[in-house]
BAMAR-974404 format. One record per atom (N, C-alpha, C): residue in one letter; x, y, z. Coordinates in steps of 0.02 Angstrom, whole numbers, plus 50000, padded with zeros to 5 digits. Atoms other than C-alpha are relative to their C-alpha. Example, Ala and Ser with C-alpha at 12.3 -4.5 7.8 and 13.67 -1.06 7.14 Angstrom:
BEGIN
A500454994150000/A506154977550390/A500455006050000/S499584994149997/S506844994750357/S499615005550037/
This chain:
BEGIN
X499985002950066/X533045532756273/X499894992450007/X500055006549999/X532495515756247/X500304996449948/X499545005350004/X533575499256207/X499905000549923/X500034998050106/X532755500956010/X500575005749960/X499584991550024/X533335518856003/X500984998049988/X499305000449990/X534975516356067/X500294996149964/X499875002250053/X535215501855947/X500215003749931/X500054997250080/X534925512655797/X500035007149985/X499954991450004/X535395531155848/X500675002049980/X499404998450054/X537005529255773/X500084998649934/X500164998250089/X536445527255601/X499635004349987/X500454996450022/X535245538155626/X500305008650021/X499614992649987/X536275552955684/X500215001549946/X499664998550047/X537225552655536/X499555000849915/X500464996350061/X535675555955423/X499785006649989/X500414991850023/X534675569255364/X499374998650027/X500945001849991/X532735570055379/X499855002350079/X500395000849928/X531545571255528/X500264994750065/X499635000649974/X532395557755609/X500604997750019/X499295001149987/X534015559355596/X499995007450030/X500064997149971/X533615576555666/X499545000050090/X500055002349931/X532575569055816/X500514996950031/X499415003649959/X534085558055851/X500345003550029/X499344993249991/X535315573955852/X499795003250047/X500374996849930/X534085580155983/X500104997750053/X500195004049954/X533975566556088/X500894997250040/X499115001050006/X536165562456074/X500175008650019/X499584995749988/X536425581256100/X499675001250087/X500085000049945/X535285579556273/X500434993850029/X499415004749960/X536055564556313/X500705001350008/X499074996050001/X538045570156294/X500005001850071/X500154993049940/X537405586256404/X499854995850049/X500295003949925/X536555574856538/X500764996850012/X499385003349978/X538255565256546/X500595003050034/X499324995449957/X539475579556569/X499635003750047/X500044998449947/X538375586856692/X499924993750050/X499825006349968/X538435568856783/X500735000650024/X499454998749968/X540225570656784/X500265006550028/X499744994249977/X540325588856846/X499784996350079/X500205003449912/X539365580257005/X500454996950012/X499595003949984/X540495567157009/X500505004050039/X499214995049985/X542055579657018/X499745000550038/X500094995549953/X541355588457142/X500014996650061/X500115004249910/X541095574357276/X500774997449976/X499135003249987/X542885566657236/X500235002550078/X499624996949932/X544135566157389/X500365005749966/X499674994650016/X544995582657408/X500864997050005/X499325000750005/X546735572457388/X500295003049949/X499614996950051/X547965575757271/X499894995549937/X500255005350034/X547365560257170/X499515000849988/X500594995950023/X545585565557188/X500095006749946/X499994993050048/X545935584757123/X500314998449912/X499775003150060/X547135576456971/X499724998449947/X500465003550059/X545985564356893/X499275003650005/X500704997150022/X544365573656930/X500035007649965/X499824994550050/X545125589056822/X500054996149944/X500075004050076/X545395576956682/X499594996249977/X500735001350025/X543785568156685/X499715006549998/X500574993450013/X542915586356695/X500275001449950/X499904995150065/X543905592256561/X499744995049927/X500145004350056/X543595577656440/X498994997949994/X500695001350002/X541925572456504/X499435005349980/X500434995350002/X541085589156498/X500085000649917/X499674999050074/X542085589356316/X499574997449934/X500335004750042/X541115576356240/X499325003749999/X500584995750038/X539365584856226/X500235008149986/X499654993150044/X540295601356188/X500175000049906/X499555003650070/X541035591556046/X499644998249945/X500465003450051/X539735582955969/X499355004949987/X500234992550014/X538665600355985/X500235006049922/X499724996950063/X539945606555859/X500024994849939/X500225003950041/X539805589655764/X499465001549970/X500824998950014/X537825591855735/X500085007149961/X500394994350015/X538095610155666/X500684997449952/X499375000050064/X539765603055548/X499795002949924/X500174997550079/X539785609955360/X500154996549951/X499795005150063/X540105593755261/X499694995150067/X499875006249978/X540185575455296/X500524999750029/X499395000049954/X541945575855312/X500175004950068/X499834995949944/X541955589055457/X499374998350023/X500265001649934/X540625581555541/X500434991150018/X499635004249987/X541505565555539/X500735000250038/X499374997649963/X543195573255608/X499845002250053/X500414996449929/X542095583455740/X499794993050060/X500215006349965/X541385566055792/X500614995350047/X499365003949983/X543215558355800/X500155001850069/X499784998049932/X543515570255927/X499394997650058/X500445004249932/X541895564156036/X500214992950021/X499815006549987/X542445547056014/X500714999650032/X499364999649946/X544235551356080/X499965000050078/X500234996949934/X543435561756234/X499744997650021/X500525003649941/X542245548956282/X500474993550025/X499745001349999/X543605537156269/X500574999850087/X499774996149955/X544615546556391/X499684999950075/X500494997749918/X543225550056520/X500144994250023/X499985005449972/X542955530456525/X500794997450034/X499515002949984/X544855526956553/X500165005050091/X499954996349935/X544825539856703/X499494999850049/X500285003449953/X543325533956782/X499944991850033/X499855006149978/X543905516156776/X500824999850043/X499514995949931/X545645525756875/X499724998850061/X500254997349932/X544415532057003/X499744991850029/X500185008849961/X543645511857036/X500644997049996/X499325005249987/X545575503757004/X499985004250087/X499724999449926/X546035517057167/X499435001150051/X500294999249959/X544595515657255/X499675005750031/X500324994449974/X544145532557251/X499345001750003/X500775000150011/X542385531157219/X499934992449999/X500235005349987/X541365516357268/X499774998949920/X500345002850076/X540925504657090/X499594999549998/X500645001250012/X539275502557119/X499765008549990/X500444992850005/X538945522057131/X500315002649937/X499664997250053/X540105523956980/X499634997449950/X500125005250047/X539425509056872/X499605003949958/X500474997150056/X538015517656783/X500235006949953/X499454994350019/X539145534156744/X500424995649947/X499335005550047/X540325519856646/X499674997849954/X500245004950038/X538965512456579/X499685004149939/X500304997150052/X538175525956491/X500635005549950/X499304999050042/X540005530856432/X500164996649963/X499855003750040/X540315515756365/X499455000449934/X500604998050056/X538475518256255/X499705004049975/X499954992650072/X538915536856198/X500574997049965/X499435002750021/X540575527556149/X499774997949936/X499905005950045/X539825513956053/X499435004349944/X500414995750048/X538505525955964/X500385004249976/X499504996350030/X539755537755916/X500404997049951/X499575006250056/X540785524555840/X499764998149943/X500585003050055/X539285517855750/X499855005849957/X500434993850056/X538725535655668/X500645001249967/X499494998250026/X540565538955634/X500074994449936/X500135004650048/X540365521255534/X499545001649950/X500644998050029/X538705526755456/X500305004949961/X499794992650009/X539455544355413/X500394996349921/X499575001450036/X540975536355318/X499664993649953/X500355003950021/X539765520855241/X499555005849928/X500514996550029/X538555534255173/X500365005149944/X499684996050075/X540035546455084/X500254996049957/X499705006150072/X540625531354980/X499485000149966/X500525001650057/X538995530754897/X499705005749958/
């Protein structure tokens, strides 16, 4: 997705039309590409007891978030896709606070994490933004 897109795919998720249905395409591959990112992740973690811990609660949250927003995209109102969303924005939430765990203890090197964080932080901030859009658009 390019830097335009990503600008403007959280207003545009929360439309109708051609593309606000390309967006929903492009946000429900992206999600998916993310939680399978973090199923890799899990999987190389150390086998400590610190590793196994937090890489069960990033898989369960991270994989959560395009699960989530899968059931967002097919919601039956505004308001239940807006509540559906809440929950992506919780779960992505989540992931990021447990992969910034894994760089506080050193369990994963930051440079091999960084881009995993980074594209967490910018399903985060698009999520946020359509959830804005969403609630902008039923006032009118």
């Amino acid at each position: 997705m390019e830097t335009d897109e990503i600008a403007d795919c959280g207003s545009r998720i929360a439309e109708s039309g051609e593309d606000g249905a390309l967006a929903r395409e492009a946000f429900k591959r992206r999600t998916f590409s993310f939680g399978a990112r973090v199923v890799r992740l899990t999987e190389a973690l150390p086998k400590s007891d610190a590793g196994r811990v937090i890489g069960k609660q990033l898989l369960r949250c991270g994989t959560s978030v395009g699960a989530n927003y899968r059931a967002a995209a097919r919601a039956r109102s505004r308001a239940d896709f807006i509540s559906k969303m809440g929950i992506v924005e919780e779960e992505c939430d989540e992931a990021i606070y447990w992969i910034e765990m894994l760089c506080e203890l050193d369990l994963v090197e930051r440079k091999r994490i960084e881009p995993l964080l980074s594209e967490a932080n910018e399903i985060l901030s698009i999520t946020v933004s359509s959830i804005r859009t969403a609630r902008e658009n039923a006032r009118k």
